[in-house]
C-alpha positions in Angstrom: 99.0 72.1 110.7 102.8 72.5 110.1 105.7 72.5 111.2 107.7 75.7 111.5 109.8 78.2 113.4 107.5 80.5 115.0 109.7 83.9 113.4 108.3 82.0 110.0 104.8 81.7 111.1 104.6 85.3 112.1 105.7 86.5 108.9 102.7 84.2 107.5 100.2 85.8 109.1 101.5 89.6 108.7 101.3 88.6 104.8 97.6 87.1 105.5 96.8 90.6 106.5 98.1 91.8 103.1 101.2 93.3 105.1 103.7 93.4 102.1 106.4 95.4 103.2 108.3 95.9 106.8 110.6 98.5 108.2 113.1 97.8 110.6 117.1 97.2 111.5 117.9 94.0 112.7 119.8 93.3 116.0 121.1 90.2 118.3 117.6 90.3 120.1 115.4 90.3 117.0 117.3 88.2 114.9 115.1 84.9 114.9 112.3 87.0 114.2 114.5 88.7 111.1 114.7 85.5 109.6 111.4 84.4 109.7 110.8 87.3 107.4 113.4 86.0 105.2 111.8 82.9 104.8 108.5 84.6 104.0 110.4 87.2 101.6 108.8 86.2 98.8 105.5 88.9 99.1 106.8 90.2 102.0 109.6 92.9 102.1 112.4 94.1 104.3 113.1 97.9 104.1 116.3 98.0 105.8 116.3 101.8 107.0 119.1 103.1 108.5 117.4 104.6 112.0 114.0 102.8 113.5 112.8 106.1 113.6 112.7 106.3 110.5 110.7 102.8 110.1 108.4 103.5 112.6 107.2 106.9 111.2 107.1 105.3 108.0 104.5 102.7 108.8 102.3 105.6 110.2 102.4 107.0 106.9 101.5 103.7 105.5 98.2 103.2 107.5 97.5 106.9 106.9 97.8 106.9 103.4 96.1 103.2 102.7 94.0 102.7 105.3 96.2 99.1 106.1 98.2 98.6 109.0 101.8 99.9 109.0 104.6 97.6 110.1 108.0 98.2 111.8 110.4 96.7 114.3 113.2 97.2 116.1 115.8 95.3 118.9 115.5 95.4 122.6 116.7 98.8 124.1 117.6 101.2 121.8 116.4 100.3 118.8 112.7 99.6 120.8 113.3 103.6 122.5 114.2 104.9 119.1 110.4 103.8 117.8 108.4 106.0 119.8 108.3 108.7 117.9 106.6 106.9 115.2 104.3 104.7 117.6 103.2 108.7 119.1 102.4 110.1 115.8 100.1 106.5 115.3 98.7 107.2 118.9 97.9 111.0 118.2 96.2 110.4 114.7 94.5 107.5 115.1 96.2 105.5 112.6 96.6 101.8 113.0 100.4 100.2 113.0 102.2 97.2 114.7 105.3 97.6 116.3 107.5 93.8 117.0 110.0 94.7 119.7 113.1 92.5 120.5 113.8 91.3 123.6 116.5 89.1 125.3 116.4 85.4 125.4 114.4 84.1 128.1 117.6 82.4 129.4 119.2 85.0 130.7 116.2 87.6 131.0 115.9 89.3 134.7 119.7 88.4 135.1 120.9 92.4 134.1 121.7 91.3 130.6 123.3 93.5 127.7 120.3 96.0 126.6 117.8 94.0 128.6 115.0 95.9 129.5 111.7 96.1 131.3 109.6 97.0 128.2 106.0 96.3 128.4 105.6 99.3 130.4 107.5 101.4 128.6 104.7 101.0 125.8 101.5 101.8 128.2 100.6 105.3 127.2 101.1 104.6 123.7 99.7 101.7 122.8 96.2 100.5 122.3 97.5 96.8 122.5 101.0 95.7 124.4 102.3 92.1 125.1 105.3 90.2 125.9 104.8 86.5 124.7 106.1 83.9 126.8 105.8 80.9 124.5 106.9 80.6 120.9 103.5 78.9 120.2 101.7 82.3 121.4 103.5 84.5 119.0 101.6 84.0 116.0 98.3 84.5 118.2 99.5 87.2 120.1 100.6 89.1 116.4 97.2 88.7 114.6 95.5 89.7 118.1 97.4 92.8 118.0 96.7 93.9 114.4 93.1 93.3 115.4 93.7 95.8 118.3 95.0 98.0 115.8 92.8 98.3 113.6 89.4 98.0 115.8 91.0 100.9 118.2 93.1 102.7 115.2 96.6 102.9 116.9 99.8 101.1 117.7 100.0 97.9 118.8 103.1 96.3 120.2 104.1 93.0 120.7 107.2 92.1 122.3 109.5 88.9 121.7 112.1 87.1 123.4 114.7 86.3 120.3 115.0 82.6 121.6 111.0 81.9 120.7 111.2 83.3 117.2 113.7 80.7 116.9 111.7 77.6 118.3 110.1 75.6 115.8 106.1 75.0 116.7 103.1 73.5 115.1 100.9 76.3 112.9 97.6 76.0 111.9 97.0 79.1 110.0 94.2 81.6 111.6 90.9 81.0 109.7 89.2 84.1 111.6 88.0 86.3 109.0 90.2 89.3 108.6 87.8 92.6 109.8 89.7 95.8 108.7 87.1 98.1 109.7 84.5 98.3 112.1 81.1 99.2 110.0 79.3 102.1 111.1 75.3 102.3 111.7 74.1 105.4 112.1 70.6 105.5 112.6 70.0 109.5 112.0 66.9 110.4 113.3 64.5 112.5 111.2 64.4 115.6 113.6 68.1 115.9 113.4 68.0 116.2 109.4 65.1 118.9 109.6 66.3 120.8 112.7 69.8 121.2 110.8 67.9 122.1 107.4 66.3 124.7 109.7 68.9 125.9 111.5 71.0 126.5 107.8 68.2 128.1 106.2 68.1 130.4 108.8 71.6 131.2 109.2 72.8 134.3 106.9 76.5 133.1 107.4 76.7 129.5 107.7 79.4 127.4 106.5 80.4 123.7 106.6 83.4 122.7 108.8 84.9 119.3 107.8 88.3 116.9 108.5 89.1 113.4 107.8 86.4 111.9 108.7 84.3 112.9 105.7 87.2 111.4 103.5 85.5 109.6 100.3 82.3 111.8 100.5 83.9 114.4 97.7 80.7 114.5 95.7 78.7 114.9 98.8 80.5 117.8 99.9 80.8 119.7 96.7 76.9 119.3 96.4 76.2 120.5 100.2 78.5 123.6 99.3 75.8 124.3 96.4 72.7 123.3 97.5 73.1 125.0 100.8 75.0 128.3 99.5 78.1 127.4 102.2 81.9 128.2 101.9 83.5 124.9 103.1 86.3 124.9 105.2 88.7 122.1 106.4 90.7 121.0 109.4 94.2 120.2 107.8 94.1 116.7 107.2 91.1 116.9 105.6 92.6 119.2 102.6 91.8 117.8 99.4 88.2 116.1 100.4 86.9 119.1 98.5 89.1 120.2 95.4 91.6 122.7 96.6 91.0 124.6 93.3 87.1 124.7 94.0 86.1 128.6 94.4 83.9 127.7 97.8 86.9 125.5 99.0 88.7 128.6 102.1 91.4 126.7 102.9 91.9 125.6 106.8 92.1 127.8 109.8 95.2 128.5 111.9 98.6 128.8 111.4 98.6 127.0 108.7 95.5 128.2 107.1 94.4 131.0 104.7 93.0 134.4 104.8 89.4 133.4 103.4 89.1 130.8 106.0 90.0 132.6 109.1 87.5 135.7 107.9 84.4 133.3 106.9 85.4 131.9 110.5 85.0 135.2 112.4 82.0 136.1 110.2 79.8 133.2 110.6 76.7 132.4 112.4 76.7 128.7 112.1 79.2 126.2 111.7 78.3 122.6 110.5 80.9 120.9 112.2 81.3 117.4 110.3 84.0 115.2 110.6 86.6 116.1 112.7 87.8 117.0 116.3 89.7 120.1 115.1 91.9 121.6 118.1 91.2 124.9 117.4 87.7 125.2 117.5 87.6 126.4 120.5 89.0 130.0 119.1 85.8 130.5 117.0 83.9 133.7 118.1 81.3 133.2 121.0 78.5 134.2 119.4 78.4 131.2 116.3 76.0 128.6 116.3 77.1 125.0 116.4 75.9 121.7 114.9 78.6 119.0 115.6 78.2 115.3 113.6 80.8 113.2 114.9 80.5 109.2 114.7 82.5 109.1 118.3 80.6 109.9 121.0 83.5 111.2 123.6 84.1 113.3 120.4 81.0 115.8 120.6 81.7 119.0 122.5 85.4 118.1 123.3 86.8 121.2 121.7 83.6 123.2 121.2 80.3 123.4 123.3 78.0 122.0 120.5 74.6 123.6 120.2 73.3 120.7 118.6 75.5 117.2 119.0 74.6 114.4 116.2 76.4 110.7 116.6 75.9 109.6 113.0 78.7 108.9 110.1 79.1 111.9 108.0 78.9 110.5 104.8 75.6 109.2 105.7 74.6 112.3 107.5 75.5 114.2 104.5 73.4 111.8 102.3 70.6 112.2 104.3 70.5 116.1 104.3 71.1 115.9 100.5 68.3 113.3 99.8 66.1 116.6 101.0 66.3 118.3 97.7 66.4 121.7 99.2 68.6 124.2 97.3 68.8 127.5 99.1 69.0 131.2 96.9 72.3 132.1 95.8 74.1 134.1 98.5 75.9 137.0 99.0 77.3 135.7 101.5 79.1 132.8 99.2 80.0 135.1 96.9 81.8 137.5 98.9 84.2 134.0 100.7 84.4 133.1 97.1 85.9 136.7 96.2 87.9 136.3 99.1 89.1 133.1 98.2 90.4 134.4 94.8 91.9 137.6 96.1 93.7 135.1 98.1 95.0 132.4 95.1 96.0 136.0 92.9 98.4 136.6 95.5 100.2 133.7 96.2 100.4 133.5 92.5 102.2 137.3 92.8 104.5 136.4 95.5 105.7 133.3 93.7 106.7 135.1 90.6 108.7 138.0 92.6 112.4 136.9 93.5 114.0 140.3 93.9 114.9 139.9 97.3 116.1 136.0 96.9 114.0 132.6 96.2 110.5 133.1 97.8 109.0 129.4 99.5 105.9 130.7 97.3 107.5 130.3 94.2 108.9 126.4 95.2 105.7 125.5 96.2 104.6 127.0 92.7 106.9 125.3 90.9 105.7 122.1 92.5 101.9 122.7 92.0 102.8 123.1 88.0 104.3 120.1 87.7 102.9 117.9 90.0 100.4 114.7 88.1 96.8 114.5 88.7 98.3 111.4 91.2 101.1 113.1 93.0 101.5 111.9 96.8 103.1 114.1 98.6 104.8 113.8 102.2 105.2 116.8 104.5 107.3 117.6 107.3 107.0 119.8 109.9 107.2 123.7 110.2 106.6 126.7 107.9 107.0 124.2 105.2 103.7 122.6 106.3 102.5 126.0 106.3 103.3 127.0 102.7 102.7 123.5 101.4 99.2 123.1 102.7 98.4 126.9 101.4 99.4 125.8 97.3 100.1 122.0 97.1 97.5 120.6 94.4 94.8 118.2 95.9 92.2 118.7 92.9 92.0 115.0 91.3 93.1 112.0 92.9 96.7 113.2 94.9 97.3 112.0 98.6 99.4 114.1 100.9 100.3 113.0 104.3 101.6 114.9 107.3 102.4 114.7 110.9 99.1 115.8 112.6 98.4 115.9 116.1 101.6 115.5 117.2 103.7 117.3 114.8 106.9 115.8 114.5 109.9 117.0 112.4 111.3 114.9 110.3 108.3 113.1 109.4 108.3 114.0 105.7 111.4 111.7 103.9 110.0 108.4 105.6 106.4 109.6 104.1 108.2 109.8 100.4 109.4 106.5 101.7 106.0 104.7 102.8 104.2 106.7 99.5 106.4 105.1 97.1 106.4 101.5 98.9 102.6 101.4 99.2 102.2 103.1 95.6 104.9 102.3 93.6 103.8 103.6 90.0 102.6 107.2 91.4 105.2 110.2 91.5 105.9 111.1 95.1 107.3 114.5 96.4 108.4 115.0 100.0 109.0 118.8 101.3 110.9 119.3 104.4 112.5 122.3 105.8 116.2 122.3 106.4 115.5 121.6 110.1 113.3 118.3 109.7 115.3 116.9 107.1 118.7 116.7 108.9 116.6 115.0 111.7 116.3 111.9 108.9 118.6 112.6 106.0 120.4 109.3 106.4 117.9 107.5 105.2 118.2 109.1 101.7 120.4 105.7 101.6 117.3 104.0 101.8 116.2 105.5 99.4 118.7 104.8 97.0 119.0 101.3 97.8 115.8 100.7 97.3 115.7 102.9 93.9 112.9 105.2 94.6 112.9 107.9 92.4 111.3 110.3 95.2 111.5 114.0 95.0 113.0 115.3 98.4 112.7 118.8 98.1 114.6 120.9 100.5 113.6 124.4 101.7 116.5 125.7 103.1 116.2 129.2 105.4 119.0 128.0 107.7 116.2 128.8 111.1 113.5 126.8 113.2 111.0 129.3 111.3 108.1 128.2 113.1 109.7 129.0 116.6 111.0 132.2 114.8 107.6 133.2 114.7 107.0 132.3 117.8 110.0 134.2 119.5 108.6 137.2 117.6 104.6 137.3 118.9 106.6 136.7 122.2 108.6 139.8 122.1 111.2 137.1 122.8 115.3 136.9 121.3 115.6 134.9 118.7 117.9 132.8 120.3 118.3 129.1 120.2 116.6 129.5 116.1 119.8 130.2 113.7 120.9 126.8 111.8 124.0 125.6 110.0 123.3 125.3 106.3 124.6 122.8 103.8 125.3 121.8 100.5 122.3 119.5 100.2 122.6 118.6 96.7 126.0 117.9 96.8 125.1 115.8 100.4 122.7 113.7 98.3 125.3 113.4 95.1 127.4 111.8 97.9 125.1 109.5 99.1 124.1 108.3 95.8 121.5 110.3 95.1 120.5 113.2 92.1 121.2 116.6 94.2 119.7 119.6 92.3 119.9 123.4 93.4 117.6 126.6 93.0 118.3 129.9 94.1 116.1 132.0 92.4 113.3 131.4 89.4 115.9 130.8 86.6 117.3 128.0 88.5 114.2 126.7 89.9 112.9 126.3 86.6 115.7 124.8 85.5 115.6 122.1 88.5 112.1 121.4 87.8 112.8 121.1 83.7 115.8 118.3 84.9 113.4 116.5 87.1 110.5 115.9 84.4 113.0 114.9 81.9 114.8 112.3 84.4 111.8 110.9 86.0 110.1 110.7 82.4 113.3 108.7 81.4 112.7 105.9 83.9 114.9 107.8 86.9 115.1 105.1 89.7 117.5 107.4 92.0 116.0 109.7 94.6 116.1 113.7 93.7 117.1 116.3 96.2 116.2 119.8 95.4 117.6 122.4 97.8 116.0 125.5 97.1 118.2 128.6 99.4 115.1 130.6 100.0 114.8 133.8 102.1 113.6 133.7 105.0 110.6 135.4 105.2 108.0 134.4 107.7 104.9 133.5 106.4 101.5 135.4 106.7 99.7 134.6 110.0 96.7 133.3 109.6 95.7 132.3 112.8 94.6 135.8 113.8 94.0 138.6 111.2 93.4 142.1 112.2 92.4 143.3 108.8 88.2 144.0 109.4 87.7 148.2 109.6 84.8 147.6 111.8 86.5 145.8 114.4 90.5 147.0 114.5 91.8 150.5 114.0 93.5 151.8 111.0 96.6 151.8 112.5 96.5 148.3 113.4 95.1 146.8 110.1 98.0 148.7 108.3 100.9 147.1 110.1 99.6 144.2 109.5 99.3 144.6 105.7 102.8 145.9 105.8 104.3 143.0 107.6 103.0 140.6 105.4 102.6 142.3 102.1 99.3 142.2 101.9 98.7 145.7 100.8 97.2 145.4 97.3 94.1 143.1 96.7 93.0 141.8 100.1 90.4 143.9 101.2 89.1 142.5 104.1 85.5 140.2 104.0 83.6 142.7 105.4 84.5 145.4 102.7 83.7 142.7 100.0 80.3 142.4 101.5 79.8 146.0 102.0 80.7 146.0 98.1 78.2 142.9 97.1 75.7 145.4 98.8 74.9 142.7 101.6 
C-alpha cells in the first residue's frame, strides 16, 4: 500500500494494462486527473490533440488496429459532448476503448455550476460500462472495472470524475487481478456440422466463401479452403486483407465499395459460406442462394440473412476442422471464370490509373500509393468515395493494417487513424487518405502531428464535392444541391502549420510527389506530408448493383451502364466468361 493522489493511481493502473499513450485536452474539471498522468509520464504519454474528437476517434483506431484498449479524455461539458463521435464509432464496431470524463468538483456540483452537467446519462446508449465515482478511493477500482467492461463486451467504457477526487491523496494497493484481455472461445463443433457443410459444398456448382473480421489471423486457413474447396472468397470490408488482395480467388467486397467480380460471383452463387462476420448487406443476396452462417455470437446468426444452416463455433476453428477433412474438390470452372473476372477487373484499374487526359484520375493516386507502399504500410481511411477507391487498390498482400470507420462511417476518421497507427507502431510507414470533405472536418490536428514529429503521409483527394452524396443525389433523380465544396491550397495549409505540403495534378506531378516522399521519409523525415492531389471528379463505378449479365438485363440497359462508367472494353460480364470456359 501507498500513499498517493488518486489522479496518480489511475494513471498506474492504465499503464498496468499496458496503456502507453493517451489522447485528450485538459480543462479546469479534469485537471487533477491531468496531472496524475504527469506523474506517471514516464511510459505513459500525453497526446495533446487539438479537438477531443480527434482523441477519441483515435483510441478507436488504437483498439482496432492492436487489439488493446484505446484511451482518451476530455473536460465536463464540451469537451465530454465533443467525444461521442469517437465513443459511436467504438460502440458500432465493437472495438474496446475507455473514455475518463471531467466533471465539476463535488463542492459545488448540483448548484448550476460553469459547464456542470448531468452526464452519466448522456453516455447510456453508448457505452457498455458508465460510472460516476463518488470517492477518490473508488477511482482506481472503478477505471480497471471499466477496462474490464471494455474489453469482455468490446466497446466504450466511460468513467466519470469529479476533478476534486483526482486530487485527494488515498491509500493504493495495486490490483493483483490477472489482467484478461480476451475472452477464450470454445467451440465445440459437432461432427454433423463439418460433414453436412462438406456436403452441402460439394454439391453446390457455385459456392463461395463469405468472410469479415472475425476470421482475422486464419490467412493460411483461408487461402487453403479457397483451394481445396474450388471457392472464390469474398470479404465484408473490414475483413480486406485476411486473404491477400493480390490473390487471383480473392473478388474484392460487395457493395458500394466493392468490385465487379464480387458483386457477379454474389448474384451467381448457390451457396454462400458465411464465416465471420455480420455483413449489413447480406440481406441483398438473390433469394434463391443457399446459406451456411458460422458465427461465434449467437444473436449474430440470421440477423441480416435467414441462415439455411446456423453454426455457433469460432471460425478459425471451424475452418480447421473442415480442413483436417482432406477433401480437395476438382478444379472448377466455376473458379476459373471469378478468377478471369477478377483479372479483367485488376487490368482495368491499372488502365484508368495511367489515363489523365481529362485531369488527375483517384485511380492513378491510389496507384501511386499501391507502388510505393512497404510490405508493412498502415494505412488510415476516411470516409466517402475515397473509402471506395482505397479499398478497391490499396495493397493488403504481406503484413499491412488498414483501418477505417465501419459501421458507423464517420468523416473525418482517417488523420486521427495516421495518428493512433504511428503511436501504436512507431517504426512502420503510415499513409492516411481522406477526401477533401473529411479532412477539413480534422485538419487541425495536423499540429499534432507535427508536434509530435510523425512523419505520416496525409494524402488529400481533393474533388471540391460530398462525392458519395453526389452519387446519391444522382440514383435519386435528385439536384445536386447542398454537394459543391470550397477548395484549398492544402499543401500550402500544411506548409503553414509546419508541415511538408506536396501537390499533384496530373501523373508528372504525382510521380514527382511520390519520388519527394521516398527520398524524405528514407532520409529520416520526422514532419508529417500532405499530398493534395486536384483530381476530377468522376464518380466511381457502382458496384452495388451491376446490370451487365445479357441473360437477365436488356441490351440497352447493360450499354449505358458500360458507358457511364467506362467499362466498355474488357469486362465481359461472368456469365459470358462462363459461356466461354464452356460451363
Amino acid at each position: 500500500m501507498a500513499k498517493m493522489k488518486a489522479g496518480q493511481a489511475l494513471a498506474q493502473v492504465l499503464k498496468s494494462w499496458d496503456v502507453d499513450h493517451i489522447y485528450g485536452i485538459t480543462a479546469d474539471s479534469i485537471n487533477n486527473t491531468v496531472d496524475g498522468l504527469y506523474q506517471e509520464r514516464d511510459g505513459l504519454k500525453y497526446i495533446q490533440v487539438r479537438h477531443e474528437e480527434v482523441g477519441s476517434l483515435a483510441a478507436t483506431a488504437d483498439a482496432k488496429l492492436t487489439g488493446k484498449i484505446g484511451v482518451s479524455f476530455g473536460s465536463a461539458g464540451p469537451g465530454a459532448t465533443h467525444m461521442f463521435n469517437g465513443l459511436y464509432d467504438a460502440k458500432m464496431d465493437h472495438a474496446p476503448v475507455l473514455a475518463l470524463i471531467g466533471q465539476s468538483s463535488t463542492e459545488v456540483m448540483n448548484t448550476n455550476f460553469f459547464q456542470e452537467m448531468n452526464q452519466d446519462p448522456m453516455f447510456v446508449d453508448v457505452a457498455v460500462f458508465h460510472k460516476q465515482v463518488v470517492s477518490a478511493a473508488q477511482i482506481p477500482y472503478v477505471v480497471d472495472e471499466a477496462i474490464r467492461a471494455a474489453y469482455a463486451q468490446k466497446g466504450p467504457a466511460v468513467v466519470i470524475i469529479p476533478d476534486n477526487l483526482s486530487g485527494q491523496e488515498i491509500d493504493y494497493t495495486p490490483i493483483k487481478t490477472p489482467k484478461i484481455y480476451q475472452q477464450p472461445v470454445h467451440s465445440a463443433i459437432d461432427d454433423s456440422a463439418i460433414n453436412d457443410t462438406i456436403a452441402a459444398l460439394k454439391a453446390a456448382k457455385h459456392p463461395v466463401l463469405w468472410i469479415g473480421r472475425g476470421v482475422a489471423g486464419a490467412r493460411q486457413q483461408v487461402i487453403q479452403f479457397s483451394e481445396d474447396f474450388q471457392t472464390p472468397v469474398v470479404t465484408a470490408v473490414p475483413g480486406t486483407g485476411i486473404m491477400p488482395s493480390d490473390h487471383p480467388s480473392f473478388m474484392g467486397s460487395m457493395g458500394r465499395l466493392g468490385t465487379k467480380p464480387a458483386f457477379e460471383v454474389a448474384q451467381k452463387a448457390d451457396l454462400i459460406l458465411f464465416v465471420g462476420t455480420n455483413f449489413p448487406f447480406a440481406r441483398f443476396w438473390p433469394d434463391n442462394v443457399k446459406v451456411i452462417q458460422v458465427n461465434n455470437n449467437p444473436e449474430d446468426l440470421g440477423k441480416q440473412r435467414d441462415a439455411d444452416m446456423a453454426i455457433l463455433a469460432d471460425a478459425k476453428e471451424f475452418l480447421d476442422a473442415i480442413l483436417a477433412q482432406n477433401v480437395k474438390l476438382p478444379a472448377s470452372k466455376w473458379l476459373q471464370a471469378a478468377q478471369k473476372d477478377k483479372a479483367n477487373w485488376d487490368a482495368w484499374l491499372e488502365k484508368l490509373s495511367k489515363d489523365d487526359h481529362q485531369g488527375l484520375r483517384a485511380e492513378s493516386v491510389m496507384a501511386a500509393i499501391k507502388d510505393h507502399a512497404a510490405d508493412n504500410t498502415i494505412f488510415g481511411l476516411d470516409v466517402g468515395n475515397n473509402t471506395e477507391w482505397a479499398i478497391r487498390q490499396i495493397p493488403l498482400n504481406h503484413d499491412q493494417k488498414f483501418t477505417l470507420s465501419g459501421w458507423f462511417a464517420t468523416m473525418g476518421y482517417g488523420l486521427p487513424a495516421g495518428m493512433a497507427a504511428k503511436l501504436s507502431y512507431p517504426d512502420r510507414p503510415v499513409v492516411t487518405i481522406s477526401g477533401d470533405g473529411g479532412f477539413a472536418m480534422v485538419m487541425q490536428d495536423l499540429l499534432t502531428e507535427v508536434k509530435y514529429e510523425m512523419p505520416i503521409v496525409n494524402v488529400v483527394l481533393e474533388n471540391k464535392s460530398f462525392g458519395f452524396i453526389q452519387h446519391e443525389k444522382l440514383v435519386a433523380n435528385q439536384a445536386p444541391y447542398g454537394i459543391d465544396l470550397q477548395g484549398a491550397n492544402w499543401a500550402g495549409v500544411a506548409e503553414n502549420m509546419g508541415a511538408i505540403g506536396l501537390t499533384a495534378t496530373d501523373l508528372p506531378s504525382l510521380a514527382q510527389a511520390f519520388d519527394k516522399i521516398d527520398e524524405l521519409q528514407k532520409a529520416g523525415n520526422t514532419k508529417p506530408i500532405v499530398l493534395d492531389a486536384k483530381i476530377v471528379n468522376n464518380d466511381p463505378v457502382d458496384t452495388s448493383f451491376m446490370p451487365l449479365d445479357p441473360q437477365i438485363f436488356d441490351e440497352a440497359t447493360i450499354k449505358a451502364f458500360r458507358e457511364q462508367y467506362e467499362l466498355t472494353d474488357g469486362q465481359p460480364a461472368l456469365s459470358e466468361i462462363l459461356n466461354e470456359l464452356g460451363e
